[in-house]
Chimera marker file (.cmm) of the C-alpha trace (Angstrom):
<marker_set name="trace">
<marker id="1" x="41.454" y="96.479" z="13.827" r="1" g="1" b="0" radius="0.5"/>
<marker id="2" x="41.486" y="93.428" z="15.795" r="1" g="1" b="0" radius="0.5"/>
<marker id="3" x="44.671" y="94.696" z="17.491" r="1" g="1" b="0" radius="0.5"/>
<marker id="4" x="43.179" y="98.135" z="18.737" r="1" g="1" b="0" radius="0.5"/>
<marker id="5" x="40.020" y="96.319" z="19.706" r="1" g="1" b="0" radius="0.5"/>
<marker id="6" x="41.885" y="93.734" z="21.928" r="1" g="1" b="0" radius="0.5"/>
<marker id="7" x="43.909" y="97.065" z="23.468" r="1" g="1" b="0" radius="0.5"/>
<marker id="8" x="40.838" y="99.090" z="24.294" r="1" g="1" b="0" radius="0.5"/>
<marker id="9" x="39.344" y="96.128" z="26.399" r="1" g="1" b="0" radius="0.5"/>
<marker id="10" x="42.569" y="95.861" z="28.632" r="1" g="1" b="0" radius="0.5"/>
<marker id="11" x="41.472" y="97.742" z="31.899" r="1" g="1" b="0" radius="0.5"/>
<marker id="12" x="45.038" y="99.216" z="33.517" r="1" g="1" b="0" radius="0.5"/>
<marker id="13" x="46.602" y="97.313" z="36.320" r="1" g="1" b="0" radius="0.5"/>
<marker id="14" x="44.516" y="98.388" z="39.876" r="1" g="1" b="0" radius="0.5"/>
<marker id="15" x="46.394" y="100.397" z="41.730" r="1" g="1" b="0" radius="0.5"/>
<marker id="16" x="48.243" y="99.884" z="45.189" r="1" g="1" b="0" radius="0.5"/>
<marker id="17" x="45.992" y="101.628" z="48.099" r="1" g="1" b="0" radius="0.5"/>
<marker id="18" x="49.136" y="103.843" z="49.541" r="1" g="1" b="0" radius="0.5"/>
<marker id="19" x="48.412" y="104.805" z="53.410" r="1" g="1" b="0" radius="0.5"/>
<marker id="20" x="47.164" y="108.004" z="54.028" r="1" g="1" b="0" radius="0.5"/>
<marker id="21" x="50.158" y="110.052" z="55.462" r="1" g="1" b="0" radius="0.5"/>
<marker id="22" x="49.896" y="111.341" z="59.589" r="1" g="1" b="0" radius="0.5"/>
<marker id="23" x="47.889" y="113.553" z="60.411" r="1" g="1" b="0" radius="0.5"/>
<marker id="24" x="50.550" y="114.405" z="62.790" r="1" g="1" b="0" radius="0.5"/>
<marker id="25" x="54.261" y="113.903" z="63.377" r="1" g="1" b="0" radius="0.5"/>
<marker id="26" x="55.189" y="111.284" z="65.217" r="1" g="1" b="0" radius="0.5"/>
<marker id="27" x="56.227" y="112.052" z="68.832" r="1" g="1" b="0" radius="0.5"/>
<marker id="28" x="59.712" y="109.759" z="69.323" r="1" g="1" b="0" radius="0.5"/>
<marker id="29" x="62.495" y="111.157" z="67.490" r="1" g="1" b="0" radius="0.5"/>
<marker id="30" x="64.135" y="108.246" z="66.208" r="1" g="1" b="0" radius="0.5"/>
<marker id="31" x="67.205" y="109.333" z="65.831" r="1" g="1" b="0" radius="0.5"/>
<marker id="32" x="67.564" y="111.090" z="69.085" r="1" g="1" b="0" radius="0.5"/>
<marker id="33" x="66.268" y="108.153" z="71.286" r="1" g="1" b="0" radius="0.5"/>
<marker id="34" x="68.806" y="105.779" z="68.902" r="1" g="1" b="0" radius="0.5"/>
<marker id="35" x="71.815" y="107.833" z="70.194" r="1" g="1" b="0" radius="0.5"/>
<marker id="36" x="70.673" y="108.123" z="73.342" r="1" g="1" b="0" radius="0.5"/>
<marker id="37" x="70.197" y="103.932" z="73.649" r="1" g="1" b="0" radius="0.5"/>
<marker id="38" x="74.229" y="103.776" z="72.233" r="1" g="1" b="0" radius="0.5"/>
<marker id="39" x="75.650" y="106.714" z="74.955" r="1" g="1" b="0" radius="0.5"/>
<marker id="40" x="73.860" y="104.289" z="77.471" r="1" g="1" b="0" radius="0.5"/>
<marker id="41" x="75.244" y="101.325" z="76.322" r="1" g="1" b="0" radius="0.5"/>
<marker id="42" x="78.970" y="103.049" z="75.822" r="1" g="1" b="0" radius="0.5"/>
<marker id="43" x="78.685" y="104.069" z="79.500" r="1" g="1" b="0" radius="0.5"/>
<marker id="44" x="77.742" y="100.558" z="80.552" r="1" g="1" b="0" radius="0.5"/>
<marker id="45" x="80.837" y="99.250" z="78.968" r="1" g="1" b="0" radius="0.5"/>
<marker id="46" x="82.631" y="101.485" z="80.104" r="1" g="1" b="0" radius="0.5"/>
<marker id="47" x="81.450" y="101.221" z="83.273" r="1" g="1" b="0" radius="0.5"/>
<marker id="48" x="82.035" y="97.134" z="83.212" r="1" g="1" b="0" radius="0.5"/>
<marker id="49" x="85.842" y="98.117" z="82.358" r="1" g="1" b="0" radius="0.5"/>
<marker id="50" x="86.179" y="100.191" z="85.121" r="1" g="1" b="0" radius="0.5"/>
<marker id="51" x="87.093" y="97.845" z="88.467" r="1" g="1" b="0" radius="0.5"/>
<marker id="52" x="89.326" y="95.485" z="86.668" r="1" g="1" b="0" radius="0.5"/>
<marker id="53" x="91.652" y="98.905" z="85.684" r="1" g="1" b="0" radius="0.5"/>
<marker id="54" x="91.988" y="100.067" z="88.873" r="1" g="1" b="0" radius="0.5"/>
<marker id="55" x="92.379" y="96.337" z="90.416" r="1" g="1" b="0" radius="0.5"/>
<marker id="56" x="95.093" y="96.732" z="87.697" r="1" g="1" b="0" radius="0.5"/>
<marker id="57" x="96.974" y="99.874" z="88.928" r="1" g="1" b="0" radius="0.5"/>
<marker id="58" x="96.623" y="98.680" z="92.384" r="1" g="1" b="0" radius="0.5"/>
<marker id="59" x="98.101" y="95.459" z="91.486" r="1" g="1" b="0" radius="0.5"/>
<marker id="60" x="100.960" y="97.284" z="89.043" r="1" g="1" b="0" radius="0.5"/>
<marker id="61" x="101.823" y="99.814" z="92.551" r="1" g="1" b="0" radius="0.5"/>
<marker id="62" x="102.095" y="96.684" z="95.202" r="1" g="1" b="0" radius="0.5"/>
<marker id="63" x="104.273" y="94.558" z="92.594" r="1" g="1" b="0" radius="0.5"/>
<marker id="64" x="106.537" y="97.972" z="92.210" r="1" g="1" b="0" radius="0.5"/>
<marker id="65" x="106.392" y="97.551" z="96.657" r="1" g="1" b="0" radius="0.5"/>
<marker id="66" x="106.994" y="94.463" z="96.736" r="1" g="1" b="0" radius="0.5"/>
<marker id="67" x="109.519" y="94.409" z="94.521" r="1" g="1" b="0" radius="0.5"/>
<marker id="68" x="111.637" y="97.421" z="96.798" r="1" g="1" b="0" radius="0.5"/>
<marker id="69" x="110.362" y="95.425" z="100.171" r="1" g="1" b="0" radius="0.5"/>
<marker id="70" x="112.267" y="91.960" z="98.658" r="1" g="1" b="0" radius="0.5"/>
<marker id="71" x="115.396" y="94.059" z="97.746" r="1" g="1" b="0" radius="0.5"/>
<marker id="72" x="115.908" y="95.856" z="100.983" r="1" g="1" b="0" radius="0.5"/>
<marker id="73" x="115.525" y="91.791" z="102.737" r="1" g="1" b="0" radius="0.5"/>
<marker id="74" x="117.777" y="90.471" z="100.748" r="1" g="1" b="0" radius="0.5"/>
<marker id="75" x="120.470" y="93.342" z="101.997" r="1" g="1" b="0" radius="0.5"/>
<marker id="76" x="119.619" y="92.943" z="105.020" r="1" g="1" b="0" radius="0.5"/>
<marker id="77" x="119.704" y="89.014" z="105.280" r="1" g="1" b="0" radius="0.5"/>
<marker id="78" x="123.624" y="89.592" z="103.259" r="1" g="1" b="0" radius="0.5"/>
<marker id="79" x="124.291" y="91.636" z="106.152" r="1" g="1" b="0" radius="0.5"/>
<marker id="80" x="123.349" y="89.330" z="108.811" r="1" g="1" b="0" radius="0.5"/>
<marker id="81" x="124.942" y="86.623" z="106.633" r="1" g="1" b="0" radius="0.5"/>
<marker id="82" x="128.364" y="88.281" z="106.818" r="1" g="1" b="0" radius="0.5"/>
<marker id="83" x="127.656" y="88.808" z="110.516" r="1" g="1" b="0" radius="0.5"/>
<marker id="84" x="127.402" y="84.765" z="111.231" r="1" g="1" b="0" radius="0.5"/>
<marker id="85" x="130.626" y="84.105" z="109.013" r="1" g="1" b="0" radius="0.5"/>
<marker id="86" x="132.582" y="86.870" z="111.330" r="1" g="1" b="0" radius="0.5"/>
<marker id="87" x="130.986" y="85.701" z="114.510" r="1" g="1" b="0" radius="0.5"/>
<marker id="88" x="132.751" y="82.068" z="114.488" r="1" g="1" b="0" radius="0.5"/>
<marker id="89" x="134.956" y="83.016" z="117.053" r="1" g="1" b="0" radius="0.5"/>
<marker id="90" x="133.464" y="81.658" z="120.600" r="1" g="1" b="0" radius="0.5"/>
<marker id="91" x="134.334" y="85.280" z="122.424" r="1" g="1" b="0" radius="0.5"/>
<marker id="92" x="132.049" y="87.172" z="119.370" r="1" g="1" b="0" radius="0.5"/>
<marker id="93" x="129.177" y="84.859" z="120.244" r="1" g="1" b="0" radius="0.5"/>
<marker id="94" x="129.615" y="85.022" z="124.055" r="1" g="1" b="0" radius="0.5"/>
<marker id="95" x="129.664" y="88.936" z="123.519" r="1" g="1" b="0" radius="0.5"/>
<marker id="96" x="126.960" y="89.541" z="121.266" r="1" g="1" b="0" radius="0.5"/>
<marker id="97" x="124.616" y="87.022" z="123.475" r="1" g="1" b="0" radius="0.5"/>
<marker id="98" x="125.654" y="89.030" z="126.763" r="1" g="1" b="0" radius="0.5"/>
<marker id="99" x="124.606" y="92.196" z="124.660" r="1" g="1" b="0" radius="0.5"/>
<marker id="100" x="121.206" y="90.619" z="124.382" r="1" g="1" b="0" radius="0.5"/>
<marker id="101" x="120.577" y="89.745" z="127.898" r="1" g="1" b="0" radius="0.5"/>
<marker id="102" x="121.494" y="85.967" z="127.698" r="1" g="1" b="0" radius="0.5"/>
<marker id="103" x="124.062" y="84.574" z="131.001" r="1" g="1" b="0" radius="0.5"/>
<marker id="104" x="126.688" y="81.751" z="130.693" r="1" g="1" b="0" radius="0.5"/>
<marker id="105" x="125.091" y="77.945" z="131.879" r="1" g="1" b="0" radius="0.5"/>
<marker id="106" x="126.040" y="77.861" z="135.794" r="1" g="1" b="0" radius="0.5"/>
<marker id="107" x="126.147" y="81.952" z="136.301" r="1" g="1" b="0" radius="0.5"/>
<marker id="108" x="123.044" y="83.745" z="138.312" r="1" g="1" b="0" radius="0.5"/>
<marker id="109" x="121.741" y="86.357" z="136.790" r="1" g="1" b="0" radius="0.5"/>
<marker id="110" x="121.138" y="89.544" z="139.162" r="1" g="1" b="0" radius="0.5"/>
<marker id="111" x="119.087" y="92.741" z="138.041" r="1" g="1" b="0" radius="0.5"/>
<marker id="112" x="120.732" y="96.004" z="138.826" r="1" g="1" b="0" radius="0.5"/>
<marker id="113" x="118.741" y="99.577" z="138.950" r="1" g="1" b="0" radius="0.5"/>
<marker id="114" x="119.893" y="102.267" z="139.610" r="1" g="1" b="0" radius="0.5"/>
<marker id="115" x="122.883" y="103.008" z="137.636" r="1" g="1" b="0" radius="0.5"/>
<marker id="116" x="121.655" y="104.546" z="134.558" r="1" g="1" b="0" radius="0.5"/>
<marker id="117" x="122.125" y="108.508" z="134.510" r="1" g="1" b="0" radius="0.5"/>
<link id1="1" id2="2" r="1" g="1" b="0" radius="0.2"/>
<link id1="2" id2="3" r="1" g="1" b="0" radius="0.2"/>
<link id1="3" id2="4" r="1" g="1" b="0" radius="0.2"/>
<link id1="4" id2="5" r="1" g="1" b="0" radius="0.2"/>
<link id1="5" id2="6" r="1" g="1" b="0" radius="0.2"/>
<link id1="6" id2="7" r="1" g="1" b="0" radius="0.2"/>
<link id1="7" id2="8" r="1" g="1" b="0" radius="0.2"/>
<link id1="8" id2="9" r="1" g="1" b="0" radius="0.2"/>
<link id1="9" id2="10" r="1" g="1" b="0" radius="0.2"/>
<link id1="10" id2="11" r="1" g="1" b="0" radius="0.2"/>
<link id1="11" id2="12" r="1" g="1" b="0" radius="0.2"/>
<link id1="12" id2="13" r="1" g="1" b="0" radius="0.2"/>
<link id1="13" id2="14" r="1" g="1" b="0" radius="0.2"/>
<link id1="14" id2="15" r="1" g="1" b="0" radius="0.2"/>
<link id1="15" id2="16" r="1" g="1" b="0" radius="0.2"/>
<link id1="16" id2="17" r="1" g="1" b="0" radius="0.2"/>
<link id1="17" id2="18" r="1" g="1" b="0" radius="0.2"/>
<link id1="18" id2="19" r="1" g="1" b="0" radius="0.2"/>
<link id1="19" id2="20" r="1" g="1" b="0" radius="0.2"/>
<link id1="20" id2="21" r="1" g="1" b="0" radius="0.2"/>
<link id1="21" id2="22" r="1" g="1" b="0" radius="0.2"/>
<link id1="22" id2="23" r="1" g="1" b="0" radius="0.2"/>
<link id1="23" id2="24" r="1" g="1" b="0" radius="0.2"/>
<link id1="24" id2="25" r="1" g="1" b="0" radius="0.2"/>
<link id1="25" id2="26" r="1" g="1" b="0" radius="0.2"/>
<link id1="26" id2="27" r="1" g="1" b="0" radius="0.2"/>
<link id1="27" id2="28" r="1" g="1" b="0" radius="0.2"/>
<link id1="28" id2="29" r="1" g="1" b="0" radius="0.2"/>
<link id1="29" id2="30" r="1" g="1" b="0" radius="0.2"/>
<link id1="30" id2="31" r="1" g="1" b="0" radius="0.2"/>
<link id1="31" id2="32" r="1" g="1" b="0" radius="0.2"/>
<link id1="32" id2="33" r="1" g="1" b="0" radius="0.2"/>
<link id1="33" id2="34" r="1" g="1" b="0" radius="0.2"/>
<link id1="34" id2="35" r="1" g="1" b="0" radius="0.2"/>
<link id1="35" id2="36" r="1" g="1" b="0" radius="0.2"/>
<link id1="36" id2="37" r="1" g="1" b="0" radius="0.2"/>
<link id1="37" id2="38" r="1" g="1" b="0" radius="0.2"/>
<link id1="38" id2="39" r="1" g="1" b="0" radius="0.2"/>
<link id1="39" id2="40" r="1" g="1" b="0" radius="0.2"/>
<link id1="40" id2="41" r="1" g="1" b="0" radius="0.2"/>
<link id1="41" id2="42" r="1" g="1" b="0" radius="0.2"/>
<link id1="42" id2="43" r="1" g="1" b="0" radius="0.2"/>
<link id1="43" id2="44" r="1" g="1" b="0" radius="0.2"/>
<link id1="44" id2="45" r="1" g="1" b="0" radius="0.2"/>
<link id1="45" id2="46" r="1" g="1" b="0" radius="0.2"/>
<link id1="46" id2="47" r="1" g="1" b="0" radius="0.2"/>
<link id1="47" id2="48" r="1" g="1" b="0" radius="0.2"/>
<link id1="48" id2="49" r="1" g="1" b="0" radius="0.2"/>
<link id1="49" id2="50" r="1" g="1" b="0" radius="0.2"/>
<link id1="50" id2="51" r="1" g="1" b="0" radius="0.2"/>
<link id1="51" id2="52" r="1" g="1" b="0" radius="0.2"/>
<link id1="52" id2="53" r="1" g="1" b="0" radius="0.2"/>
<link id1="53" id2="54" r="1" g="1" b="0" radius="0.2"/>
<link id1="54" id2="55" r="1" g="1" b="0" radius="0.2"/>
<link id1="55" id2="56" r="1" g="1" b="0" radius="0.2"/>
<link id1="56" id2="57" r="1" g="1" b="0" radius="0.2"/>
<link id1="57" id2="58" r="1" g="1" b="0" radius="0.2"/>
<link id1="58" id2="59" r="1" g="1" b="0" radius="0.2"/>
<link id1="59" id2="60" r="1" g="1" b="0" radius="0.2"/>
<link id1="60" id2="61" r="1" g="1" b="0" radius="0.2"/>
<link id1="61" id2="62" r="1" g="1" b="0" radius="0.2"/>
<link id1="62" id2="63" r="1" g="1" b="0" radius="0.2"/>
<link id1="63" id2="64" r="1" g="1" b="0" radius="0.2"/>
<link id1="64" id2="65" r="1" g="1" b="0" radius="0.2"/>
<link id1="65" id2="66" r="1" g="1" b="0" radius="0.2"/>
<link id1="66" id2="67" r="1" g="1" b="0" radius="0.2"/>
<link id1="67" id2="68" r="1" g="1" b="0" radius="0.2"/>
<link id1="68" id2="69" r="1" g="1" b="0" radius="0.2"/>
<link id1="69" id2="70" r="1" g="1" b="0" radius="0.2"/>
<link id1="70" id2="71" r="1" g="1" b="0" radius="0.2"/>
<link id1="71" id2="72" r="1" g="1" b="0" radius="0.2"/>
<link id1="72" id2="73" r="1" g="1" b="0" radius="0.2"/>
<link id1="73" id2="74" r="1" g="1" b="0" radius="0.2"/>
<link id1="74" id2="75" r="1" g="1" b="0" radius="0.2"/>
<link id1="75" id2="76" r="1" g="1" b="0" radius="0.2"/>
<link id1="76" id2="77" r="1" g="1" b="0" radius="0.2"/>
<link id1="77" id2="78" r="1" g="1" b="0" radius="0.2"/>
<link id1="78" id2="79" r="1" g="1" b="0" radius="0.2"/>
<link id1="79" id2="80" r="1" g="1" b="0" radius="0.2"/>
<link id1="80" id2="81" r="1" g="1" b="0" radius="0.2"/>
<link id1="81" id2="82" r="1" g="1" b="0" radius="0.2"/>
<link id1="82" id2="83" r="1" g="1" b="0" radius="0.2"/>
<link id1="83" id2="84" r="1" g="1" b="0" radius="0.2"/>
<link id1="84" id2="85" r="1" g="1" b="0" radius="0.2"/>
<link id1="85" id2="86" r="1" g="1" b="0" radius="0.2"/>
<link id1="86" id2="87" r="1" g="1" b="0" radius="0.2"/>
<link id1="87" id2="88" r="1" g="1" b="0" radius="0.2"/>
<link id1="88" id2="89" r="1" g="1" b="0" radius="0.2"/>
<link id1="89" id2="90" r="1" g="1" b="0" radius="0.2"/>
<link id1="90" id2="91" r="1" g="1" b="0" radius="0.2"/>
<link id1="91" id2="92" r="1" g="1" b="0" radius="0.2"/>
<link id1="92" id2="93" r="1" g="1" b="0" radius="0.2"/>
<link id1="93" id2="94" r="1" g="1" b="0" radius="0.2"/>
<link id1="94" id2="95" r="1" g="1" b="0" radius="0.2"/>
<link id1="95" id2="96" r="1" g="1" b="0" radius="0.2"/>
<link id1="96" id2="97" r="1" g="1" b="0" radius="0.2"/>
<link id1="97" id2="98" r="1" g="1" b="0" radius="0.2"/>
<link id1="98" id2="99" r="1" g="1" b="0" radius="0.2"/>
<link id1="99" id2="100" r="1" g="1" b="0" radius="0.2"/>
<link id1="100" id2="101" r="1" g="1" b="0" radius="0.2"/>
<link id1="101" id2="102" r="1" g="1" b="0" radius="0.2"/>
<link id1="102" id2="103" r="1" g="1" b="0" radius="0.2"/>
<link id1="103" id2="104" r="1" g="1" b="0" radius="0.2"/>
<link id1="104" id2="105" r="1" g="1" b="0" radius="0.2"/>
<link id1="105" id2="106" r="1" g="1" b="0" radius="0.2"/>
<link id1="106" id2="107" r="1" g="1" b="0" radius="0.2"/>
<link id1="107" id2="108" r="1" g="1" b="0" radius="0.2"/>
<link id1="108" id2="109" r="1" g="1" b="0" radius="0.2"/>
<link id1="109" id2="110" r="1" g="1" b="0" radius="0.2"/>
<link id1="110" id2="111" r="1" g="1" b="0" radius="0.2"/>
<link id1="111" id2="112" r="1" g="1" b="0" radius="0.2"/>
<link id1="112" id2="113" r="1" g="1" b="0" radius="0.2"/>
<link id1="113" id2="114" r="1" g="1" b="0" radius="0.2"/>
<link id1="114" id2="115" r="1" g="1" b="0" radius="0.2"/>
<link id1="115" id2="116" r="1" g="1" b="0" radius="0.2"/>
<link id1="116" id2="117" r="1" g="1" b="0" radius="0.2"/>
</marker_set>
């Protein structure tokens, strides 16, 4: 008896107070505004990768210039290369430099029109 008289004076454990639920659903979707917040945030990086690609592919297009610019100098200084080696001969030079306007120490130089077709 003593055992069912100490059980009928334990009162149960009080209960948690829960919230009442809304009234109304909540106006933000969540979920919505979440994927929204990560498109924005994709775009921004996106964005931020954006200049240094095409500063990229410009610099990728000027090397690829560049590159054909050098070659067609370095045929073209061969070819004036050859040109000195051939021209050692005094009458070469004095020709070439005749070609290009240029008189002889001592001459006068005289302008002639008139000639040409």
């Amino acid at each position: 008896m003593a055992a069912s008289a100490h059980a009928a004076r334990r009162r149960p454990a009080p209960r948690k107070t829960r919230p009442a639920p809304r009234r109304s659903p909540s106006r933000i979707k969540w979920d919505r505004l979440g994927r929204i917040a990560l498109t924005l945030v994709l775009a921004a990086i996106l964005y931020s990768y954006l200049h240094p690609t095409i500063s990229f592919f410009q610099t990728y297009t000027g090397a690829g210039a560049a590159k054909a610019k050098r070659h067609q100098l370095l045929q073209e200084n061969r070819a004036l290369h050859e040109r000195i080696k051939s021209s050692k001969d005094q009458l070469v030079i004095e020709r070439e430099a005749r070609g290009q306007g240029m008189v002889a120490e001592g001459e006068t130089p005289t302008v002639t029109r008139g000639l040409g077709g």
